[in-house]
C-alpha positions in Angstrom: -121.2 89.2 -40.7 -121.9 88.9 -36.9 -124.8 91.5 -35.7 -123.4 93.7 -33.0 -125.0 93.9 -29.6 -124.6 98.3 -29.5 -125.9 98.2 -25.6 -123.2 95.9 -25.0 -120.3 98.1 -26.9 -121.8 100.9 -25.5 -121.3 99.3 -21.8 -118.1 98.8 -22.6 -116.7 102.2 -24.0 -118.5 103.8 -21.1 -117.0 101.1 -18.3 -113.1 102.0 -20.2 -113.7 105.7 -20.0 -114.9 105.3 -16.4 -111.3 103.6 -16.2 -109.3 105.6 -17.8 -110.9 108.9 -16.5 -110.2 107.5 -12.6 -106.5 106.8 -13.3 -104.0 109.5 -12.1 -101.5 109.3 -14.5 -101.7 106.3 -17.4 -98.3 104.7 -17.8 -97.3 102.8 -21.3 -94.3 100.4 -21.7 -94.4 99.2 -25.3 -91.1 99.3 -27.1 -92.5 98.7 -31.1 -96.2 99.7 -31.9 -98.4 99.9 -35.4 -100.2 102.8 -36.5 -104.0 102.6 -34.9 -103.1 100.1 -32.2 -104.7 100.3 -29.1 -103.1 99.9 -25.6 -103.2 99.2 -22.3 -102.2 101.5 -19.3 -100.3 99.3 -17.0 -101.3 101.0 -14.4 -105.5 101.5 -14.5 -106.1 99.2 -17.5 -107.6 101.2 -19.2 -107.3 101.0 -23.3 -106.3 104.3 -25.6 -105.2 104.7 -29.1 -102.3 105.8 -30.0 -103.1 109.2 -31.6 -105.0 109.5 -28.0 -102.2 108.3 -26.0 -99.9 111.0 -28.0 -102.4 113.8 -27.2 -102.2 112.6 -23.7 -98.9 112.9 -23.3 -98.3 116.4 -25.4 -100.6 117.8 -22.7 -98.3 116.5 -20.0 -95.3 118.0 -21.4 -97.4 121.3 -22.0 -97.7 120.9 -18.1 -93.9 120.6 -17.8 -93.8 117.2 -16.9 -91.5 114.7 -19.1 -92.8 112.3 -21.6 -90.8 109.9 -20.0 -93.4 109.6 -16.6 -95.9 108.3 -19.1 -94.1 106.3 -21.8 -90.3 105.7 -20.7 -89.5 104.7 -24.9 -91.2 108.0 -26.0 -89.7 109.8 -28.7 
């Protein structure tokens, strides 16, 4: 098993929150998606999972905003 660099995975988690956290509003197009994948916002780059991109986007609607804005095939 290959050793993992931690400074390196740590550089990168902080670079995708920096990413995510400067985006105004992440934006999701996938049609068909497995349980614990993780996506791309089309629109900062940025990478969530999918129980995160769900929070995301129940906060939204809390907000009054549609689903839709965020991930047009939303259910």
């Amino acid at each position: 098993m290959p050793k993992i660099d931690g400074q390196s995975l740590l550089a990168q988690i902080q670079s995708n929150r920096q990413t995510l956290e400067a985006c105004k509003l992440h934006h999701f197009t996938e049609t068909e998606v497995r349980i614990g994948q993780i996506l791309a916002c089309t629109n900062c780059g940025g990478t969530m999972r999918l129980t995160d991109i769900g929070n995301y986007i129940r906060g939204y609607v809390a907000a009054g905003k549609p689903a839709q804005d965020i991930w047009p095939s939303w259910r």
